[in-house]
N, CA, C and O atoms as a GROMACS GRO file, in nm:
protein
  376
    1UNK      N    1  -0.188  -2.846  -0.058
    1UNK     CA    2  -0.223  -2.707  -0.056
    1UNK      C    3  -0.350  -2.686  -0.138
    1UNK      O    4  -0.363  -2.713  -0.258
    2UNK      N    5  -0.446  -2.634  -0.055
    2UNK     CA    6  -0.599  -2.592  -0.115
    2UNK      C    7  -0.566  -2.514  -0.250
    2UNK      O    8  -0.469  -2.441  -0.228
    3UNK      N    9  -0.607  -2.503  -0.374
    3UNK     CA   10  -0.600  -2.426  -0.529
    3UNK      C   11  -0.699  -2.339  -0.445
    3UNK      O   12  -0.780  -2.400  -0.375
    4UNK      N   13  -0.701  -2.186  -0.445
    4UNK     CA   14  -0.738  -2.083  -0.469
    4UNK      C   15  -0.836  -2.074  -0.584
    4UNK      O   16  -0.786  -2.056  -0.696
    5UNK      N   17  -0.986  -2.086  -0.574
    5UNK     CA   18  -1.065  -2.058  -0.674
    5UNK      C   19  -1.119  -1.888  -0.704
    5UNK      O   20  -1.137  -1.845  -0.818
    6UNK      N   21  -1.135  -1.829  -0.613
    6UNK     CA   22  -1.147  -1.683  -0.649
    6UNK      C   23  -1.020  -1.600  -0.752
    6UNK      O   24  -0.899  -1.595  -0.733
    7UNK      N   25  -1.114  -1.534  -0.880
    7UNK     CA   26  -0.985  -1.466  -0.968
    7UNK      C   27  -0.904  -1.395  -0.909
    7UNK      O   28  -0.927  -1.350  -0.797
    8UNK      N   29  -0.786  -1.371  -0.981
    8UNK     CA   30  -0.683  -1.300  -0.959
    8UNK      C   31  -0.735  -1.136  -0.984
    8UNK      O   32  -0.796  -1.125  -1.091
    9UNK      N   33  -0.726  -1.049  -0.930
    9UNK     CA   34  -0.737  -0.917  -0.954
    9UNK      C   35  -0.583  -0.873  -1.030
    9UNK      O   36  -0.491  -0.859  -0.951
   10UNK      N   37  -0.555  -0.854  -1.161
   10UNK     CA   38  -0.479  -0.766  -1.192
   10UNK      C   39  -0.494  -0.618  -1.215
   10UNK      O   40  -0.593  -0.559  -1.258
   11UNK      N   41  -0.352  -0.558  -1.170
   11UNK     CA   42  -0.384  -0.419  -1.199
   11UNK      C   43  -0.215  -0.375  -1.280
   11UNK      O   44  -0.092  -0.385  -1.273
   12UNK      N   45  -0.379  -0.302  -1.385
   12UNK     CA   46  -0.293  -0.260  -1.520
   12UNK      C   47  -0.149  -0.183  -1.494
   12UNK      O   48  -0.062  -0.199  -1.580
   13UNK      N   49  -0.132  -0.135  -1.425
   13UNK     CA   50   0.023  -0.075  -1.370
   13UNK      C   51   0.038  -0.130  -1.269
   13UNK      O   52  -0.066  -0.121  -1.204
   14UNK      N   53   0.147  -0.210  -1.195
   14UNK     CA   54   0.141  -0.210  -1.080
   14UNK      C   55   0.259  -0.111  -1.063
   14UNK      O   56   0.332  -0.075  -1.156
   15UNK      N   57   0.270  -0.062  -0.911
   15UNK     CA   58   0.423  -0.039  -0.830
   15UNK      C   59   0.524  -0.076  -0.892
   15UNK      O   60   0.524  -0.199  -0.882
   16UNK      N   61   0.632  -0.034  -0.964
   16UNK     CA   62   0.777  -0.055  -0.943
   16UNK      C   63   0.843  -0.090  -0.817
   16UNK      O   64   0.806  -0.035  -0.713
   17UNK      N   65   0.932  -0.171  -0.817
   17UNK     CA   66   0.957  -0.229  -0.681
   17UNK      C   67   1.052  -0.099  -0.676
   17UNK      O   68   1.007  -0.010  -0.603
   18UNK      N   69   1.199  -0.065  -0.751
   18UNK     CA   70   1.285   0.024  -0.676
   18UNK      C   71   1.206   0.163  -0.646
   18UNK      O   72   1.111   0.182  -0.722
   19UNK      N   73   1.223   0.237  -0.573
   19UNK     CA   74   1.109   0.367  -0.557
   19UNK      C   75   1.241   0.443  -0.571
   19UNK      O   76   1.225   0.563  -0.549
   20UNK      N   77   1.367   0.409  -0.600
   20UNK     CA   78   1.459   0.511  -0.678
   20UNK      C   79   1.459   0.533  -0.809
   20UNK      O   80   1.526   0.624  -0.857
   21UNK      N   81   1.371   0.437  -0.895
   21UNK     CA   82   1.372   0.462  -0.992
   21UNK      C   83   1.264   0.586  -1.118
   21UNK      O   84   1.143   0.610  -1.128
   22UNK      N   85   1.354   0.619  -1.170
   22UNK     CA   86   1.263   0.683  -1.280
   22UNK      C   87   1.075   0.649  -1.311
   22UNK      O   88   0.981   0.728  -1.310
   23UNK      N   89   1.076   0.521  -1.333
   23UNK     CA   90   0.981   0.435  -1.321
   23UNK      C   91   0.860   0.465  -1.216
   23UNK      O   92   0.738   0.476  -1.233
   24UNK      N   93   0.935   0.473  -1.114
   24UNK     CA   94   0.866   0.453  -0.981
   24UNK      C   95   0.767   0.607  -0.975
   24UNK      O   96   0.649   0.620  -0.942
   25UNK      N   97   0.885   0.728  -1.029
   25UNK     CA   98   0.835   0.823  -1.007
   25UNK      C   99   0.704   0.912  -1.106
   25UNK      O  100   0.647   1.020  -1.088
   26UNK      N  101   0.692   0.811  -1.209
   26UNK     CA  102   0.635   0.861  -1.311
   26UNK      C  103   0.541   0.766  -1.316
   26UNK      O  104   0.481   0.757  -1.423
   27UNK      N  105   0.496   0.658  -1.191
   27UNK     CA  106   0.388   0.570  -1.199
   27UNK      C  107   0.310   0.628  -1.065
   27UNK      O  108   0.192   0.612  -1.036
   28UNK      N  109   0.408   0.695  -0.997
   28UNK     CA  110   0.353   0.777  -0.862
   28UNK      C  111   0.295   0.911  -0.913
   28UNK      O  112   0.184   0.947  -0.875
   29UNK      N  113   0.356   0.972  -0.981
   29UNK     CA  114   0.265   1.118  -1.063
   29UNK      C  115   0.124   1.042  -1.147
   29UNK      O  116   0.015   1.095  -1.127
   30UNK      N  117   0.129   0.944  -1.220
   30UNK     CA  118   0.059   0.922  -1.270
   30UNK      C  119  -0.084   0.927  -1.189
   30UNK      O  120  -0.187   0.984  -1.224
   31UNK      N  121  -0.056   0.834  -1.046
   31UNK     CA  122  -0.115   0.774  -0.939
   31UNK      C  123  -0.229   0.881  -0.902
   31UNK      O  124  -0.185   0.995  -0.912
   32UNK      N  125  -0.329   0.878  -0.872
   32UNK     CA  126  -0.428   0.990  -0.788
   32UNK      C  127  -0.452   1.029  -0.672
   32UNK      O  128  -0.488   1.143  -0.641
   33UNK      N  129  -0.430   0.921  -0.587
   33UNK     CA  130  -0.403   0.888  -0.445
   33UNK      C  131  -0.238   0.918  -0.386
   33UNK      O  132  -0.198   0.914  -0.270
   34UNK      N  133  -0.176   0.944  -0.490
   34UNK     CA  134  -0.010   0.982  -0.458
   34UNK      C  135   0.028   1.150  -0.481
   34UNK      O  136   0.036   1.188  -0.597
   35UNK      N  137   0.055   1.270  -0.343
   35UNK     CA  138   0.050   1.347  -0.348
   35UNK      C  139   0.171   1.355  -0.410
   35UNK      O  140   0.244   1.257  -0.421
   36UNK      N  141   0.209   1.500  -0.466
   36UNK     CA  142   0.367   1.556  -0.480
   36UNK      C  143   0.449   1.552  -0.348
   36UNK      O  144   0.570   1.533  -0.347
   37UNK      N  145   0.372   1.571  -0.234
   37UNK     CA  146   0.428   1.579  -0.093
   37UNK      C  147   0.482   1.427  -0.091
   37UNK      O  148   0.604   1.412  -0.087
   38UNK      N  149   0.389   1.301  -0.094
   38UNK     CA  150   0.437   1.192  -0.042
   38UNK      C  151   0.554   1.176  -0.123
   38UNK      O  152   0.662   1.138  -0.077
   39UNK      N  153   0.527   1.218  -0.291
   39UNK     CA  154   0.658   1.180  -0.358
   39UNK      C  155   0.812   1.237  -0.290
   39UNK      O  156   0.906   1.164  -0.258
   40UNK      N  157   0.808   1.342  -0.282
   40UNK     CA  158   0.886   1.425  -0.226
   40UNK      C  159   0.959   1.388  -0.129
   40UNK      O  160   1.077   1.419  -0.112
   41UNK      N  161   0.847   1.275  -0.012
   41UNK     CA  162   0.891   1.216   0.122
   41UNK      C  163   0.971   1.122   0.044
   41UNK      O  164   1.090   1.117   0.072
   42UNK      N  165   0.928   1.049  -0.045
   42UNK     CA  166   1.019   0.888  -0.054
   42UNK      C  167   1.103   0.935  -0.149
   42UNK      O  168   1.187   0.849  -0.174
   43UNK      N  169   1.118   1.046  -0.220
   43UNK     CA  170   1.250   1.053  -0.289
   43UNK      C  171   1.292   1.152  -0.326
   43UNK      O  172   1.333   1.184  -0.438
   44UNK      N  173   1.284   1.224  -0.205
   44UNK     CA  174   1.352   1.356  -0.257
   44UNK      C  175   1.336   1.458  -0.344
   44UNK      O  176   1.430   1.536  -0.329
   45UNK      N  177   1.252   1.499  -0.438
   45UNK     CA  178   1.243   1.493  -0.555
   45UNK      C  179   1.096   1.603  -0.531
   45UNK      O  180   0.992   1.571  -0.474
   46UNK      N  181   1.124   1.723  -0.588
   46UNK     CA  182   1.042   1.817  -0.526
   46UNK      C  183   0.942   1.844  -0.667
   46UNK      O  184   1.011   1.834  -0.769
   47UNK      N  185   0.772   1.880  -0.701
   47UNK     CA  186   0.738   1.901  -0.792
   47UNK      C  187   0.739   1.966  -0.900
   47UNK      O  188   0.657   1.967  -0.992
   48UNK      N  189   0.866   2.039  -0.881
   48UNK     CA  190   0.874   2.102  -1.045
   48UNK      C  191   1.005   2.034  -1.076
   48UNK      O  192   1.090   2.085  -1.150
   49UNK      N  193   1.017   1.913  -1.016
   49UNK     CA  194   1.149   1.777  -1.077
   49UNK      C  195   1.061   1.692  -1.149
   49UNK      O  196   1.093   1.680  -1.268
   50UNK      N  197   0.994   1.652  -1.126
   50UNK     CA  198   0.869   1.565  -1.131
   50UNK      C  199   0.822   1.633  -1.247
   50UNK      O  200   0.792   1.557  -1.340
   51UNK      N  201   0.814   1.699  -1.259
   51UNK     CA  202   0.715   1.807  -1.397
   51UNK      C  203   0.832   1.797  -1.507
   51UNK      O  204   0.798   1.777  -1.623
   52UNK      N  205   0.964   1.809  -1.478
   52UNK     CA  206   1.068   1.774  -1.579
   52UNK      C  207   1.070   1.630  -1.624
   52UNK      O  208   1.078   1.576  -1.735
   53UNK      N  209   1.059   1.590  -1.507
   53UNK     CA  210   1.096   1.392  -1.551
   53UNK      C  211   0.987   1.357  -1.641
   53UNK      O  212   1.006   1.303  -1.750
   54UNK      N  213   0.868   1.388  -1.594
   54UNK     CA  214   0.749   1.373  -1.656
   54UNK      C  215   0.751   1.454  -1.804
   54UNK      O  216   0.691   1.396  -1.894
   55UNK      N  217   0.797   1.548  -1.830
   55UNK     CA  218   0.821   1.615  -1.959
   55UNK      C  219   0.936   1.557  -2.041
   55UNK      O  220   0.940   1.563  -2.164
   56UNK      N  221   1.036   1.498  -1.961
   56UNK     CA  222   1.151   1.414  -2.070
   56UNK      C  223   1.098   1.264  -2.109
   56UNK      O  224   1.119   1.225  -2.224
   57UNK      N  225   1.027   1.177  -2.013
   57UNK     CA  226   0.985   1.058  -2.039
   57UNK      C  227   0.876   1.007  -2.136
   57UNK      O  228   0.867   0.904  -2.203
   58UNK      N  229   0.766   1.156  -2.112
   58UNK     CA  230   0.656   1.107  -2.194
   58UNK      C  231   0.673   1.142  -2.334
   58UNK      O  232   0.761   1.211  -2.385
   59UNK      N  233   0.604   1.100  -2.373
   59UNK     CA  234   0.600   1.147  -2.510
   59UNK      C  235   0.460   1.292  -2.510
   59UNK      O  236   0.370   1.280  -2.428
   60UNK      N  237   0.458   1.389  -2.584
   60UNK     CA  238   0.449   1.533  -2.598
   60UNK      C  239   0.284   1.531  -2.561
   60UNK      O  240   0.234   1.602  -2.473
   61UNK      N  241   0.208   1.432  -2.649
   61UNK     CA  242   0.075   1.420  -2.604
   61UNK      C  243   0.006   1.382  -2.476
   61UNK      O  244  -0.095   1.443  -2.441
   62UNK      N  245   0.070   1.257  -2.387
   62UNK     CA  246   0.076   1.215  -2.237
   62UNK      C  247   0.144   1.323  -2.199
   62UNK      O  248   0.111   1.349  -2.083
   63UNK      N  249   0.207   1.383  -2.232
   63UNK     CA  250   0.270   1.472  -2.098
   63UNK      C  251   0.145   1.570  -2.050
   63UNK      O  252   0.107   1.593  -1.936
   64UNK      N  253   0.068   1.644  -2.243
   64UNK     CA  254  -0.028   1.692  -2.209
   64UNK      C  255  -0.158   1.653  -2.114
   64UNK      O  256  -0.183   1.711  -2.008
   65UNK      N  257  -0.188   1.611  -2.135
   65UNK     CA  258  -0.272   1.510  -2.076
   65UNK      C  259  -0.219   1.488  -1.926
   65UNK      O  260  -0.312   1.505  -1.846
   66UNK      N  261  -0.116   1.460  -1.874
   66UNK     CA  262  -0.096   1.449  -1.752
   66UNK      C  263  -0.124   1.590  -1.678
   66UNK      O  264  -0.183   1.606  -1.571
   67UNK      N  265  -0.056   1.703  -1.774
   67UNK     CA  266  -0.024   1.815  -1.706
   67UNK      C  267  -0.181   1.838  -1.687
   67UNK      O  268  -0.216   1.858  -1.571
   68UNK      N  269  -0.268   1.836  -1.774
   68UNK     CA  270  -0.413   1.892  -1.784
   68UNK      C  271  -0.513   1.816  -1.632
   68UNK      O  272  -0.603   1.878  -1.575
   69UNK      N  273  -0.475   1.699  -1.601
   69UNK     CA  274  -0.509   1.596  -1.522
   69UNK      C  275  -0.508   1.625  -1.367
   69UNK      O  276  -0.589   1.611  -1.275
   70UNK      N  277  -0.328   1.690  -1.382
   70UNK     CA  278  -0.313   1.695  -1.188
   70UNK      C  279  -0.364   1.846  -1.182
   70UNK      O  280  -0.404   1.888  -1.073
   71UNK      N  281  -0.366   1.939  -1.306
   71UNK     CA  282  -0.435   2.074  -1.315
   71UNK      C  283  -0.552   2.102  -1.249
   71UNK      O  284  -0.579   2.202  -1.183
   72UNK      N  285  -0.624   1.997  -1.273
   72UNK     CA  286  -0.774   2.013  -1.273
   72UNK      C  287  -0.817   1.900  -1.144
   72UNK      O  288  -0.922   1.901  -1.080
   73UNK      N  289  -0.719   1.822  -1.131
   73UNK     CA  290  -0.784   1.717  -1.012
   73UNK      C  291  -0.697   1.812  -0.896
   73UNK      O  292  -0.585   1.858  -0.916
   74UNK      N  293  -0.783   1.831  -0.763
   74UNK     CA  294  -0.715   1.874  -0.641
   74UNK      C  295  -0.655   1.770  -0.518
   74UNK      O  296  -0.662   1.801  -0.399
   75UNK      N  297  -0.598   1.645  -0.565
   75UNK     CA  298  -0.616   1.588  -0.492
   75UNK      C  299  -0.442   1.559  -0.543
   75UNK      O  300  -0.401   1.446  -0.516
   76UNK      N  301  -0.350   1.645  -0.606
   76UNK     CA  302  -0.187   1.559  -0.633
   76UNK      C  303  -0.104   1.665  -0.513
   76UNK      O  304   0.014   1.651  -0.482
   77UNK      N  305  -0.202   1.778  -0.454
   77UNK     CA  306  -0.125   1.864  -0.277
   77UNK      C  307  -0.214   1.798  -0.188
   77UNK      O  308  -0.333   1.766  -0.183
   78UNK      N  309  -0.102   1.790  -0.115
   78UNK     CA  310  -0.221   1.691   0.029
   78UNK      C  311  -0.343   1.803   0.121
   78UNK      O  312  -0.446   1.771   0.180
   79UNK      N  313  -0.292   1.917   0.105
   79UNK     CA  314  -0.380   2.030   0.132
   79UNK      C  315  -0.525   2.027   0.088
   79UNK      O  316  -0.625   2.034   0.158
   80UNK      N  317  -0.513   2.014  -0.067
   80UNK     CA  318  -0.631   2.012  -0.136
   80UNK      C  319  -0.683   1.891  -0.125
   80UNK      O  320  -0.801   1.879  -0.157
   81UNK      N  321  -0.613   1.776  -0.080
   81UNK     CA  322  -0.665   1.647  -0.092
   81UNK      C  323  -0.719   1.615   0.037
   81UNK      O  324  -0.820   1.545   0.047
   82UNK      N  325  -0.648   1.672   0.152
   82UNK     CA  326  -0.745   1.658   0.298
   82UNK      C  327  -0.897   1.743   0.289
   82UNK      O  328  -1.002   1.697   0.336
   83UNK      N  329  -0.888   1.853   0.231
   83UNK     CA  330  -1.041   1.960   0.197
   83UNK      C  331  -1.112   1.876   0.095
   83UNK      O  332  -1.234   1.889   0.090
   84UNK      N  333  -1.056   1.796   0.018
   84UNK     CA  334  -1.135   1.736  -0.059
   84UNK      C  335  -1.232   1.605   0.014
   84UNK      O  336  -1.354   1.583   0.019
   85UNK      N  337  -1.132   1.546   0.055
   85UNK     CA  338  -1.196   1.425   0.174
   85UNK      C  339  -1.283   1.532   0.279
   85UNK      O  340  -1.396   1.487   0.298
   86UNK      N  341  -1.263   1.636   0.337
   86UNK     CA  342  -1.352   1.642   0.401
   86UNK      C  343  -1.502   1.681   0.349
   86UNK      O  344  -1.614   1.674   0.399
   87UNK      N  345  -1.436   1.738   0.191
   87UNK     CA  346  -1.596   1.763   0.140
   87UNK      C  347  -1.699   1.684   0.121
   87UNK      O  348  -1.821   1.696   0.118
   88UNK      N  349  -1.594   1.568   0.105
   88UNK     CA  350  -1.636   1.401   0.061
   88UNK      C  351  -1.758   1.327   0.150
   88UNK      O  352  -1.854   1.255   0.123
   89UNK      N  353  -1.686   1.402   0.301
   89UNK     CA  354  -1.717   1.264   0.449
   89UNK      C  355  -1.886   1.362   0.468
   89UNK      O  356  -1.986   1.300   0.504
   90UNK      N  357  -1.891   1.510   0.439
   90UNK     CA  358  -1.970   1.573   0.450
   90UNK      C  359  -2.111   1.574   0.374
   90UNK      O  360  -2.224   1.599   0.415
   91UNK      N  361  -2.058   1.535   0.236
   91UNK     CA  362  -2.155   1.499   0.142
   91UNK      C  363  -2.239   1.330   0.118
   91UNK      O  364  -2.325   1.288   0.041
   92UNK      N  365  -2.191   1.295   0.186
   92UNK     CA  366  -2.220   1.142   0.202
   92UNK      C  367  -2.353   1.113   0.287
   92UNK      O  368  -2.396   1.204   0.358
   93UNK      N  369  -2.388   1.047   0.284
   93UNK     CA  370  -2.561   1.004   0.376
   93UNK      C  371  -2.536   0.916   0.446
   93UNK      O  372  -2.645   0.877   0.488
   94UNK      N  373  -2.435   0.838   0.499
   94UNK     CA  374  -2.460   0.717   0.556
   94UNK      C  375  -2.423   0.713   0.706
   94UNK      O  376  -2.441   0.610   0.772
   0.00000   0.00000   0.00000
């Protein structure tokens, strides 16, 4: 078997494998690319659950910080995140 010379890409969080878990759901809020909607699809779990889990797990300063984060980024409703891509495809030159 050929050794693989190109590096390994790690990434600093990965996925939790169970997506039932606590874990899963507070690495998916974290996520930028992961709406409240998709969360919602894979587990039930509607955004002002998510705003609790996220308020019991973190500690008081990350929570701030999170809350301030999906506040200000439009991209954690898929609404705002499709208008955002299209502002995106519009502003682009290529």
């Amino acid at each position: 078997m050929k050794k693989d010379n190109r590096p390994k890409t790690k990434i600093k969080k990965p996925e939790p494998k169970n997506k039932e878990s606590i874990d899963w759901i507070i690495w998916a809020a974290w996520a930028d690319r992961i709406t409240f909607e998709e969360i919602f699809e894979k587990t039930n779990i509607a955004e002002p659950e998510v705003i609790k889990i996220m308020r019991r797990n973190l500690k008081p300063s990350s929570f701030r910080l999170w809350r301030k984060r999906v506040s200000e980024k439009s991209i954690k409703h898929r609404k705002k995140f499709v208008n955002e891509r299209k502002n995106l495809k519009r502003n682009t030159f290529f």
